[in-house]
C-alpha positions as CSV (number, residue, x, y, z in Angstrom):
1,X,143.6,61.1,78.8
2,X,145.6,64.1,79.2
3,X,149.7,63.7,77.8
4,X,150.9,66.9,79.0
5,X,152.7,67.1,82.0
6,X,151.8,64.6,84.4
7,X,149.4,61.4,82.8
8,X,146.1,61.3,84.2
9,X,143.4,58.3,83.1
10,X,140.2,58.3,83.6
11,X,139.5,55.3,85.9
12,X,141.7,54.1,88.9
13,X,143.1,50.4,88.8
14,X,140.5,48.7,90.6
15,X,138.1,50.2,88.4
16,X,140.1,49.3,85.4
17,X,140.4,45.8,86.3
18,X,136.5,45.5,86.8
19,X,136.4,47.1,83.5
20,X,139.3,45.4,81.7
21,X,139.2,44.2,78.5
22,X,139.6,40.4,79.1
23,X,137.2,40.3,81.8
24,X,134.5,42.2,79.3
25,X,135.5,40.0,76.9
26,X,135.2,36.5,78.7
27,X,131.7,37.4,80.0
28,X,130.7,38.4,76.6
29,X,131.6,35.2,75.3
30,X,130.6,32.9,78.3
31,X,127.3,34.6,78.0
32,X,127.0,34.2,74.3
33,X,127.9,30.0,74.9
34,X,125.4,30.1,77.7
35,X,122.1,31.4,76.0
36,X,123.3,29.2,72.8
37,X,123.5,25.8,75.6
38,X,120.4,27.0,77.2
39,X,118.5,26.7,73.9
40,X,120.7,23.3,72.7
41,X,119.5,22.0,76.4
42,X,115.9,23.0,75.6
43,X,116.0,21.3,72.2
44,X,117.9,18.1,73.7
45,X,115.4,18.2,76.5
46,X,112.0,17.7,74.2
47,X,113.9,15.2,71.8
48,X,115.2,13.0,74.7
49,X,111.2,13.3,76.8
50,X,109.9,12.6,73.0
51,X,111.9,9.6,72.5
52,X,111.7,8.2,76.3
53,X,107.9,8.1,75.8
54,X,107.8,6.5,72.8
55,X,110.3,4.1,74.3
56,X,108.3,4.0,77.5
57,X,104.7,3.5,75.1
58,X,106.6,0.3,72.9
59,X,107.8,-1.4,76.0
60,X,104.4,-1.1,77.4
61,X,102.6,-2.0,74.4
62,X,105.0,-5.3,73.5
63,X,104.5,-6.4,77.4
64,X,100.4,-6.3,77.1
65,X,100.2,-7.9,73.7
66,X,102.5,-10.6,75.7
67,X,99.8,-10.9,78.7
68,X,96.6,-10.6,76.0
69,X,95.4,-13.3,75.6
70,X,95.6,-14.2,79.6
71,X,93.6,-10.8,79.9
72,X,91.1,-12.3,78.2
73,X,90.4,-15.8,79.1
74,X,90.6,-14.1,82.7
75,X,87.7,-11.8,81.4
76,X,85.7,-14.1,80.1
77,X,85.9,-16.5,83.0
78,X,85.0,-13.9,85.5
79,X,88.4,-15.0,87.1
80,X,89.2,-11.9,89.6
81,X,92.5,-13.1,90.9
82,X,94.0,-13.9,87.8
83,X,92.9,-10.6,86.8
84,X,94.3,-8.5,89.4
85,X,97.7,-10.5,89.1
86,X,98.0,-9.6,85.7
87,X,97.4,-6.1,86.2
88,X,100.5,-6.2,88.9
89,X,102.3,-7.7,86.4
90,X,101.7,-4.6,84.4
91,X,102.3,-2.3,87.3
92,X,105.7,-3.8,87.5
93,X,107.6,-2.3,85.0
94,X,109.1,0.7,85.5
95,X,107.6,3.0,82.9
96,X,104.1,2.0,84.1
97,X,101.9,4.0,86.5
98,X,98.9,2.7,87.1
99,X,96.2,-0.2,85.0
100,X,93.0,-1.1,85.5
101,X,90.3,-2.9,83.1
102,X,86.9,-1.9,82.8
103,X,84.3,-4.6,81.3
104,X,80.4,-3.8,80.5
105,X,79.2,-6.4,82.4
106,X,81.6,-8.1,84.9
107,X,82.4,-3.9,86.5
108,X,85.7,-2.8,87.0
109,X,89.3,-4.2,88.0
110,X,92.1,-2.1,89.3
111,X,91.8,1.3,90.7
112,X,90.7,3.7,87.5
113,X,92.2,7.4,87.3
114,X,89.8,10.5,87.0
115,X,90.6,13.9,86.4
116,X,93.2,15.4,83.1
117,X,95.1,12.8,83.4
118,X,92.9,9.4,82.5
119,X,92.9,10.9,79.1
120,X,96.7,10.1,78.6
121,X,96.1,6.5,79.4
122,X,96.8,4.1,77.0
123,X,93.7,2.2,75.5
124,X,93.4,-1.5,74.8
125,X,90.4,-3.6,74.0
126,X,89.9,-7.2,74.7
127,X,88.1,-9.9,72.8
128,X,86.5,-12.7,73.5
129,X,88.2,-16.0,73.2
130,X,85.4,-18.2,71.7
131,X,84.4,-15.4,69.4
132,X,87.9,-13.9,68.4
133,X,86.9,-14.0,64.6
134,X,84.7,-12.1,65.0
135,X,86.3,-9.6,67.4
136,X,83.3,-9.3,70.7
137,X,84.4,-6.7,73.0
138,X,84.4,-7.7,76.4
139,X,86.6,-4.6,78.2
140,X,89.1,-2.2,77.7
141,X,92.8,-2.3,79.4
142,X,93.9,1.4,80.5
143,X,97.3,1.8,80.8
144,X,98.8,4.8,82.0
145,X,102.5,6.1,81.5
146,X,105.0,6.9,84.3
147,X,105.8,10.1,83.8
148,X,108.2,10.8,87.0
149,X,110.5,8.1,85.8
150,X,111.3,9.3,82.1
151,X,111.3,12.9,83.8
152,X,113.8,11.4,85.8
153,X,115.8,9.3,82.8
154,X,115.6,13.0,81.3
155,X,117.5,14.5,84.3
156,X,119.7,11.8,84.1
157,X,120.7,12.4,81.1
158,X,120.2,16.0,80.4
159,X,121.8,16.7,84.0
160,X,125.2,15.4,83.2
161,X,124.4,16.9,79.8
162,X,125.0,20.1,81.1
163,X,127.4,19.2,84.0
164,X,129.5,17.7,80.9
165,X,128.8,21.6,79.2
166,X,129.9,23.8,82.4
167,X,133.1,22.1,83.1
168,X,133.8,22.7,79.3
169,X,133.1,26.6,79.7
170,X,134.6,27.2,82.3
171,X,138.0,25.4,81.2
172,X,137.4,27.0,77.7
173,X,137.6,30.4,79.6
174,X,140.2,29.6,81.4
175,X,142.0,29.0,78.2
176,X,140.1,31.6,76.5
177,X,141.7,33.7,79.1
178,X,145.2,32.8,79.5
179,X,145.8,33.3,75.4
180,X,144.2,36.7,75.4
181,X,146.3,37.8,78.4
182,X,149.3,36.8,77.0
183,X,148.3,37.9,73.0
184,X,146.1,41.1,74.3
185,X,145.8,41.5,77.7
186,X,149.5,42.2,79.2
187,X,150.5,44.0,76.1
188,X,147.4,46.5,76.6
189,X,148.4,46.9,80.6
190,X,152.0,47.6,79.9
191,X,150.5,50.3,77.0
192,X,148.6,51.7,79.8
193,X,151.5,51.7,82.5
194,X,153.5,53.3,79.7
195,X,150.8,56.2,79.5
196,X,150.8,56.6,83.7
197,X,154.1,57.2,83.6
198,X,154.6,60.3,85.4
199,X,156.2,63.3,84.0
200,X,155.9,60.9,80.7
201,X,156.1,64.1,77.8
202,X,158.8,65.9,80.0
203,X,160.7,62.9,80.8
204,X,159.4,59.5,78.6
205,X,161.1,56.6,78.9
206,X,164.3,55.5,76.6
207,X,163.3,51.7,76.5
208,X,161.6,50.2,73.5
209,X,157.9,49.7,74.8
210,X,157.4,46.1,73.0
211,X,160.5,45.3,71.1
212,X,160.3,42.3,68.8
213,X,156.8,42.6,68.8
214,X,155.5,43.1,64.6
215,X,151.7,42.5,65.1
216,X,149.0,45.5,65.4
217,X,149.3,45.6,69.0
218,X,153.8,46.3,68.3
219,X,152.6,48.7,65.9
220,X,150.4,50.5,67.7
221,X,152.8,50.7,70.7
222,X,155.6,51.6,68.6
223,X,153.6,54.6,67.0
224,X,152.4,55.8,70.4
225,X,155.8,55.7,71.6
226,X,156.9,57.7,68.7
227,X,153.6,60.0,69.2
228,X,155.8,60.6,72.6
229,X,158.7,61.7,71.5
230,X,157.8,64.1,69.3
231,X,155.7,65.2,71.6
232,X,158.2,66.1,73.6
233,X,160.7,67.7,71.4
234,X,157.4,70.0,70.7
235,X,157.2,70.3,74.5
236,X,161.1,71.4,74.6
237,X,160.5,74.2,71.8
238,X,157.7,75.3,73.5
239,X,159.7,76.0,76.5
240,X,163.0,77.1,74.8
241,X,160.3,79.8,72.9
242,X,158.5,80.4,76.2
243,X,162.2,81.3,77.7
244,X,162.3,84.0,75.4
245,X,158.7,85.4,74.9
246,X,159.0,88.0,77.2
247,X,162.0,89.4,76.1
248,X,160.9,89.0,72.2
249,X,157.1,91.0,72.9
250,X,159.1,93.7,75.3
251,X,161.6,94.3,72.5
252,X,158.8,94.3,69.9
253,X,156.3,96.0,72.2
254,X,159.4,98.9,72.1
255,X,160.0,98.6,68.3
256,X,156.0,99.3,68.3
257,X,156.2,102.0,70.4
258,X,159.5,103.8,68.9
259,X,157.5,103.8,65.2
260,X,154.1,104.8,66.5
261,X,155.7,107.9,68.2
262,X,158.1,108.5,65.2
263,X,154.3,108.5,62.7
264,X,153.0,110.5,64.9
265,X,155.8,112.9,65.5
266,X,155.5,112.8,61.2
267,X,152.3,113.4,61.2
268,X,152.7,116.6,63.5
269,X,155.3,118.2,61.7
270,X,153.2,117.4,58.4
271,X,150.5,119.2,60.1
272,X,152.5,122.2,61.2
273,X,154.0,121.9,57.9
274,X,150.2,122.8,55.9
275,X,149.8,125.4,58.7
276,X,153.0,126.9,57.6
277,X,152.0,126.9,53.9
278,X,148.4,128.3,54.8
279,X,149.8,131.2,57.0
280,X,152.5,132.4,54.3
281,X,149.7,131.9,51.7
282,X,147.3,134.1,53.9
283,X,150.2,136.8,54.6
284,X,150.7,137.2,51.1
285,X,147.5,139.5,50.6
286,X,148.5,141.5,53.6
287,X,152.0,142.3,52.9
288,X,151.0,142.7,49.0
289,X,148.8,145.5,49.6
290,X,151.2,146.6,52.5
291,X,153.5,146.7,49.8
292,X,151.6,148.4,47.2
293,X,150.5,151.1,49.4
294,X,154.3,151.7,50.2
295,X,155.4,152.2,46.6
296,X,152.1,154.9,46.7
297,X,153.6,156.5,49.8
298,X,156.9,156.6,47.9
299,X,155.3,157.8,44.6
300,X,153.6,160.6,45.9
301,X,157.0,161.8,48.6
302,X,158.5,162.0,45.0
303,X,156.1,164.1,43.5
304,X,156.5,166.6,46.1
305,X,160.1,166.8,46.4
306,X,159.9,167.4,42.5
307,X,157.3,170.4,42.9
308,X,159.4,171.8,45.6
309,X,162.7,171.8,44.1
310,X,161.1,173.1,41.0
311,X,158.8,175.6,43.5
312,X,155.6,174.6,41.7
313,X,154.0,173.3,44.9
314,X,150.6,174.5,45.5
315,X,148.6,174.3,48.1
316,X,145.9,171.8,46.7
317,X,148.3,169.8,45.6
318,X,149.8,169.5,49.1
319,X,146.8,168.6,51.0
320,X,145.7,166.3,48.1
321,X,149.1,164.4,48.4
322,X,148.9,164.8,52.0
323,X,145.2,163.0,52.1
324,X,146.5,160.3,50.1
325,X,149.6,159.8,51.5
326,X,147.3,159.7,55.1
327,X,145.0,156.9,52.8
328,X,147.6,154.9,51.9
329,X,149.3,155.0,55.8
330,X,146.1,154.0,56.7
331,X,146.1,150.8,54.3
332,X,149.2,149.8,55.2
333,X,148.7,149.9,58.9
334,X,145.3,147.8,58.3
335,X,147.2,145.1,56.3
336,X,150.5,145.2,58.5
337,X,147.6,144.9,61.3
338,X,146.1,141.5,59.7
339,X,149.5,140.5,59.0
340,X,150.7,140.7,62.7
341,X,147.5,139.5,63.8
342,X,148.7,136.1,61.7
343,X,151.6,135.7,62.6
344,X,150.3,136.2,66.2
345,X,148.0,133.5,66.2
346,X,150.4,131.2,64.4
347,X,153.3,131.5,66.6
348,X,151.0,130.9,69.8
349,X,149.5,127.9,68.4
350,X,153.0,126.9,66.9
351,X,154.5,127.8,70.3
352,X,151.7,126.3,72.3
353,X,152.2,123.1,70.4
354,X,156.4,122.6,70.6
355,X,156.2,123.6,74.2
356,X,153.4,121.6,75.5
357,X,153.8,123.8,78.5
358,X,150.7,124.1,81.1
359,X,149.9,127.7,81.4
360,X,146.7,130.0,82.1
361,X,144.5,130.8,79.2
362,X,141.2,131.5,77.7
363,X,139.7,128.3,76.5
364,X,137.5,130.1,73.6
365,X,140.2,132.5,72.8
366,X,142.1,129.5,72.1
367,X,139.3,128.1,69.9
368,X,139.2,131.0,67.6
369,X,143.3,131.3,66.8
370,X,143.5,127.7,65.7
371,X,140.4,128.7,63.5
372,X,142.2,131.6,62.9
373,X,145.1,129.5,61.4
374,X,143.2,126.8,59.7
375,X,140.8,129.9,57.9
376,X,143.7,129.7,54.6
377,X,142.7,126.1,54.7
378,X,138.9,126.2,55.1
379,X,138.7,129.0,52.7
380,X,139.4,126.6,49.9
381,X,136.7,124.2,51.1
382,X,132.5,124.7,50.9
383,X,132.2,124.0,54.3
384,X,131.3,126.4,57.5
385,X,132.5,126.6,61.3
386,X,129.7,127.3,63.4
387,X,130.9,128.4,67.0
388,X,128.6,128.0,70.4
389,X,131.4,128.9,72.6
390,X,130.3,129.1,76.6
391,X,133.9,128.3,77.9
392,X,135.1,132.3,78.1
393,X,136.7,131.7,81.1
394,X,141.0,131.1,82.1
395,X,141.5,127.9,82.4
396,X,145.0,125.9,84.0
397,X,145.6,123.4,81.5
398,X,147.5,122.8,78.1
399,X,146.9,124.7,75.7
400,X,149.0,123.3,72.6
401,X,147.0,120.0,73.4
402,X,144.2,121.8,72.6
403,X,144.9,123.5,69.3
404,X,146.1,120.6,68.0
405,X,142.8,118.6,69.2
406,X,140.7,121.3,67.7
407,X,142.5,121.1,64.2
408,X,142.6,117.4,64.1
409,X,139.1,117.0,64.9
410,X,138.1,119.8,62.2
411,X,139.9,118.0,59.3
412,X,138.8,114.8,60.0
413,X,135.3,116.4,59.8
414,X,136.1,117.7,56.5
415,X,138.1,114.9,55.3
416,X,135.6,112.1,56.6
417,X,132.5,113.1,57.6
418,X,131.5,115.1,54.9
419,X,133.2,112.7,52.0
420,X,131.6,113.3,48.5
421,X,129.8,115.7,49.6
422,X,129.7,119.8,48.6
423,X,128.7,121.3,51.3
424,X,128.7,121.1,55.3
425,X,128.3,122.6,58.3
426,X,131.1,122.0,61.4
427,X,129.6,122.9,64.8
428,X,131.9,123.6,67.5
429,X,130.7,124.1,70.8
430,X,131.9,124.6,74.6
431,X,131.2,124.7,78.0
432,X,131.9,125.0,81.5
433,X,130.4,122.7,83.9
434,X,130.8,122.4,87.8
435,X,131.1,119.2,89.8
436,X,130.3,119.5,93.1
437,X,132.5,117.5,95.8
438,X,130.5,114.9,97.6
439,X,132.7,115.5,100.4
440,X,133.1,118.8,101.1
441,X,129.5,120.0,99.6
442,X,131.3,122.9,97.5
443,X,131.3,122.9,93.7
444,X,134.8,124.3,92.6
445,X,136.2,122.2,90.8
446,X,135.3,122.9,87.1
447,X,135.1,120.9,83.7
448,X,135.4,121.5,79.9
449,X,133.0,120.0,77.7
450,X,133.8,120.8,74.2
451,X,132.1,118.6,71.6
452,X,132.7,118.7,67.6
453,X,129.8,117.4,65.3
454,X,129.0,117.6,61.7
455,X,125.8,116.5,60.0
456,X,127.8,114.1,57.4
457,X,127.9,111.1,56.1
458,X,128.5,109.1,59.6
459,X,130.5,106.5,61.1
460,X,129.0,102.7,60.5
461,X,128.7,100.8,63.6
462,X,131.0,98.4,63.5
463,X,134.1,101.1,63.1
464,X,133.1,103.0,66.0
465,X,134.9,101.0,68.7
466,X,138.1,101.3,65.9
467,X,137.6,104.7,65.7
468,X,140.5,105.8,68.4
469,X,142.6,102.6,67.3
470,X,146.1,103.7,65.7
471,X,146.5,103.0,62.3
472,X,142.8,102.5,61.5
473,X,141.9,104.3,58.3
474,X,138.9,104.1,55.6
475,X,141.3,106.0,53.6
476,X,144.4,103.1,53.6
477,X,146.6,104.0,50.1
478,X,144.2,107.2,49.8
479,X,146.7,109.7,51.9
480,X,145.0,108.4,55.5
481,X,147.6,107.4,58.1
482,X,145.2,106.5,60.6
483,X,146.3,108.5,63.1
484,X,144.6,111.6,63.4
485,X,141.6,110.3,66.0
486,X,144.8,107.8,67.9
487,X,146.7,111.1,68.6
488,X,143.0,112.8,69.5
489,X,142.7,110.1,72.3
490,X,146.2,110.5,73.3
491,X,146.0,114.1,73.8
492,X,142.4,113.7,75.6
493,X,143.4,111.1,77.5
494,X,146.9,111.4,78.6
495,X,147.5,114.8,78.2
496,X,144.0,116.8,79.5
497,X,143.5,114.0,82.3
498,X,140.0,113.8,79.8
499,X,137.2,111.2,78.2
500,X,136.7,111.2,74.5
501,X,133.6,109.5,73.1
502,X,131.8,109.4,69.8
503,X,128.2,108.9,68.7
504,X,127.0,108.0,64.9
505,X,124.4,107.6,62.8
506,X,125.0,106.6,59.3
507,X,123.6,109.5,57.0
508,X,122.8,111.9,60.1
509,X,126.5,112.7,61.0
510,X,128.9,112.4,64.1
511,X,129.6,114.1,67.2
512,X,132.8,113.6,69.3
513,X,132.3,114.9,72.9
514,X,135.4,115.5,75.0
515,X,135.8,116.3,78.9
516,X,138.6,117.4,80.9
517,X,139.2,119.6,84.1
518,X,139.8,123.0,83.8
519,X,142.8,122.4,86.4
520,X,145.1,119.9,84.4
521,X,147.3,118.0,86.3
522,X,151.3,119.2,86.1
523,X,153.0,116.4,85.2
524,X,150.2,114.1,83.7
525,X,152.0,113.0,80.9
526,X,155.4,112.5,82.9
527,X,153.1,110.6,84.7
528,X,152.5,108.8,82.0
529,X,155.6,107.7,80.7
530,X,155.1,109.2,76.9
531,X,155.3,112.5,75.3
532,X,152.4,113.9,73.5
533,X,152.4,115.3,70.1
């Protein structure tokens, strides 16, 4: 049975009314009383045939002691007729089937039964008169029992028996009936009536169900009743929530999305932050020997305005202060060189990452000046970058994307994959593939395959499919936002018009393998509807 909106029971009302509960429980019980009158019948039946032929045997027996002595003196007299009348006689009575007397020398009288059923027959012996002291056998007196009238007298009795015993069932089911309709029976059908009410939760009834009514049956209404109607205040939050849902998950859905942009905006500017810190750290060297070799410069211009204004100046001395001044112009351009060639490679990568503009460039080229602004931070780890770049080509796509996949992708190698470890070795590799267009048969358009692997500690299976979820992190309360892969898929996925997967073997390392066209579309993340970080 099914409460919520409209009431559906399992069996129609015909069916129920095959199957209700009076009518189960009347046949229960007239069954029960019928197998218990069918064996009170059967034990009523062989008491009454028992005593019938006892009856039937004493009757018989008084009647022939009565007509003995007759039998006898007709016996011995070789009287025939008087014989045969007093076997009529016998024959008479209603219990008695059939006599006949059979003497040793005068031959039979009567008509004797063969078969089964002349052993049943009652034996009598007759005397002779003159000799009775001393008891002479002159024939024996065979009676045999009706047995179709005490089977009858049985019927009789036993018929109206259980005449008297079927009118008294069937009025006791009438009455059986009637009081459990009116104690069980209607109260159950208005209970079910009450549950096919349609629309019941939405809309149930305002009526008391059985008022007055204290017994289990008014209880069990009254809680089902009361089951109901909190049923259907549930039913009316539900809907008053369900009004709102989609207001509440878009509003939270946008809370979700304004705090995951703003992390990741964070963690961005965190990143450019370190770069920042690694390049000035790097330029230091540079511009310190840039400066030292200035101060040199200076040094030695003041030596040789001394030996002129005092005319001392010789020529050795010239060209050795000439050489060395030419040394140290020589350092300083070399370290102003490195220097530039920094802050080169960190403003295009800066640039390339706060524009997020789609322009032509070399894909490799690209590789090697986010290396090339990471090297501050690599130099204070053990690990190596091995290159197998085969992407040397100008490709139409975005190139702060990449930079910022490259670094993220090269930390979280260092970070994760070789954790508690002192050594390692990141391989970084790239190449240009070309599809060819069913279609046309041609094969220009052309794809990026860049994969990152290390040979760490590896990913565990069951945090693989987590890997690109934002927020996940082995390193929760350790420094670890979670982020780094998230904003890898993002800028794969969203912002290259890419696929990023990963493969992992615990102990053997990972390797994250990433595709994109070399023609990105223009305005794939306007497209979108998000900005990339």
């Amino acid at each position: 049975m099914t409460l919520n909106g409209g009431t559906s029971l399992p069996n129609s009302s015909k069916e129920m009314g095959r199957a209700s509960l009076s009518r189960t429980f009347i046949l229960y019980t007239l069954g029960l009383f019928a197998v218990l009158g069918i064996i009170f019948i059967g034990i009523l039946t062989k008491i009454t045939w028992d005593a019938s032929h006892a009856r039937a045997i004493r009757v018989t027996e008084a009647f022939f002691q009565a007509t003995k002595r007759p039998f006898e003196r007709a016996i011995w007299t070789v009287n025939a007729d008087a014989t045969l009348q007093l076997i009529r006689g016998l024959e008479s009575l209603e219990v008695v089937e059939k006599v006949w007397v059979e003497t040793p020398d005068t031959g039979n009288f009567g008509e004797p039964v063969t078969g089964p059923r002349a052993a049943e027959a009652l034996t009598y012996t007759l005397n002779s008169p003159s000799t009775i002291l001393h008891k002479d056998a002159i024939g024996q007196v065979f009676i045999l029992i009706d047995r179709n009238t005490i089977s009858y007298e049985i019927v009789s009795t036993v018929g109206f028996i259980v005449t008297a015993i079927i009118v008294y069932l069937l009025l006791l089911a009438i009455v059986i009936r009637t009081v459990f309709r009116r104690l069980i029976g209607q109260p159950l059908s208005a209970i079910v009536d009450y549950l096919s009410t349609p629309r019941l939760i939405e809309d149930p009834p305002k009526a008391e169900l059985m008022p007055g009514r204290v017994d289990e049956i008014g209880i069990l209404a009254a809680s089902l009743q009361s089951m109901v109607q909190r049923r259907h205040l549930d039913l009316q939050k539900i809907q008053e929530y369900q009004t709102n849902l989609e207001d509440l998950v878009a509003h939270r859905t946008e809370q979700l999305k304004l705090v995951q942009e703003e992390l990741i905006q964070a963690d961005n500017l965190a990143a450019l932050g370190a770069l920042v810190a690694g390049v000035s750290h790097e330029l230091n060297t540079p511009l310190g020997n840039a400066l030292m070799a200035a101060t040199t410069i200076k040094d030695s211009t003041g030596f040789l305005r001394n030996e002129l204004e005092e005319q001392k100046l010789s020529k050795e001395a010239l060209e050795s202060e000439i050489e060395r001044i030419s040394d140290t112009a020589h350092i300083i351009e070399k370290t102003l060189g490195r220097a530039r060639e920094l802050v080169g490679n960190f403003r295009q990568v800066a640039v390339d990452r706060q524009s997020e503009k789609k322009r032509a460039f070399n894909f490799d080229h690209i590789i090697r000046e986010t290396l090339a602004t990471l090297q501050p931070t690599l130099k204070k780890t053990p690990f190596k970058i091995e290159l197998d770049l085969h992407a040397d080509e100008i490709i139409d796509s975005y190139p702060g994307a990449v930079s910022q996949l490259v670094s993220n992708l090269v930390e979280n190698a260092i970070k994760h994959g070789y954790e508690g470890r002192s050594e390692g070795l990141i391989k970084l590799s790239s190449q240009i593939v070309h599809s060819v267009d069913m279609g046309r048969g041609n094969s220009n358009e052309r794809k990026i395959i860049f994969k990152c692997q290390d040979f760490g500690v590896g990913i565990p299976e069951k945090n693989l499919k987590k890997v690109f979820e934002p927020f996940f992190t082995t390193k929760f309360g350790k420094g670890g936002s979670g982020l780094g892969m998230a904003i890898c898929y993002q800028l794969v996925t969203e912002a290259l018009s890419g696929t990023i997967s990963v493969s992992s073997n615990v102990g053997s390392g990972t390797e994250f393998t990433i595709e994109f066209p070399a023609l990105a579309v223009q305005d794939s993340r306007k497209r979108l509807g998000q900005k990339v970080h």
